[in-house]
Structures are given as C-alpha cells and as structure tokens.
N, C-alpha and C positions, 0 to 999 in steps of 0.2 A: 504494500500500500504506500509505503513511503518512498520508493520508487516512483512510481506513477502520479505523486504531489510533483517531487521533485523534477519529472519530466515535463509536465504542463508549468511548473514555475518559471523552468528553463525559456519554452515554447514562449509563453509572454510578455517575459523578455525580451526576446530577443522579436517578439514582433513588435514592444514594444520601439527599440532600437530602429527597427525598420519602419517602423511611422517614420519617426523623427528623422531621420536620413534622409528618406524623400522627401520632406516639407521642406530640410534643409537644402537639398540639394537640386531636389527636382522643380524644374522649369512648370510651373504653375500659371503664370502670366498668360492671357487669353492674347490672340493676335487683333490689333485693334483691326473693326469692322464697318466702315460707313455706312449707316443704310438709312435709306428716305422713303417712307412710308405717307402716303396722301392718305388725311384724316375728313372725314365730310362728320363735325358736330351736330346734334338734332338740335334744332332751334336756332341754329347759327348760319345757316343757309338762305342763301336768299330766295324768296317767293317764285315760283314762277310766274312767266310771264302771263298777263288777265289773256283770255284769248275773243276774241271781238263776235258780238251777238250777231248770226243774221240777221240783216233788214232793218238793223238797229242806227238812229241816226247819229252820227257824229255830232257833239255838241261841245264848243271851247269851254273849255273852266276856266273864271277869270280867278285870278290871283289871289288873295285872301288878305286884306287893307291892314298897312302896319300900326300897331296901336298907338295911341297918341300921345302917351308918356313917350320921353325920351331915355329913360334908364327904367332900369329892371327894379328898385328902393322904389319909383316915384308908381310904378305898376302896383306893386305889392301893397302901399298902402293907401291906393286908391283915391291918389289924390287929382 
C-alpha cells in the first residue's frame, strides 16, 4: 500500500512540474487576428424608405415657423 501512495505522490509531482514548465516555457500568446465584423443594432437602423400610395396626390409640406423667442431660457419661461 505504501508503495502505491508513494507512486501516485511521485506521478503528481512530477505532473505537477510539468504544468509549471509549460506555463513557463510554453508559447501561450494567441497570434494577433484583425477581424471586422458588420453589426446592424435593432432600433438603430434607419427607417425605410415610406413607399408612395397609388393615385395618391402629391402635396408640398411647408416648413414649420421658427418660434418667436430668440433663445431656448426666453422659450422655457414663456415669456
């Protein structure tokens, strides 16, 4: 029995040693790799485009009239 302690002692050892050798010694560094991967986010995407009703008439949008305050303070408190 105390043979077969001392055999598996030995064994772990010496694997132990052989971790440590390779960590030490062995070439572990990954080779650098560029890679460019195209990501489409939900919600981040733009709309498609409206697509136009038949028979539907074309009508210009005018503009929307700039507010009469001159600063964003004189808006705010509705002066």
């Amino acid at each position: 029995m105390g043979r077969i302690l001392q055999a598996v002692f030995i064994l772990v050892v010496l694997g132990a040693l052989g971790v440590l050798g390779y960590a030490y010694f062995g070439d572990m560094e990954a080779d650098p790799v560029q890679t460019r991967t195209p990501v489409t986010l939900p919600g981040l995407a733009p709309p498609p485009p409206a697509q136009p009703v038949p028979g539907a008439a074309l009508v210009p949008v005018a503009p929307s009239a700039a507010p009469e305050s001159s600063t964003p303070a004189e808006a705010a408190s509705g002066q």
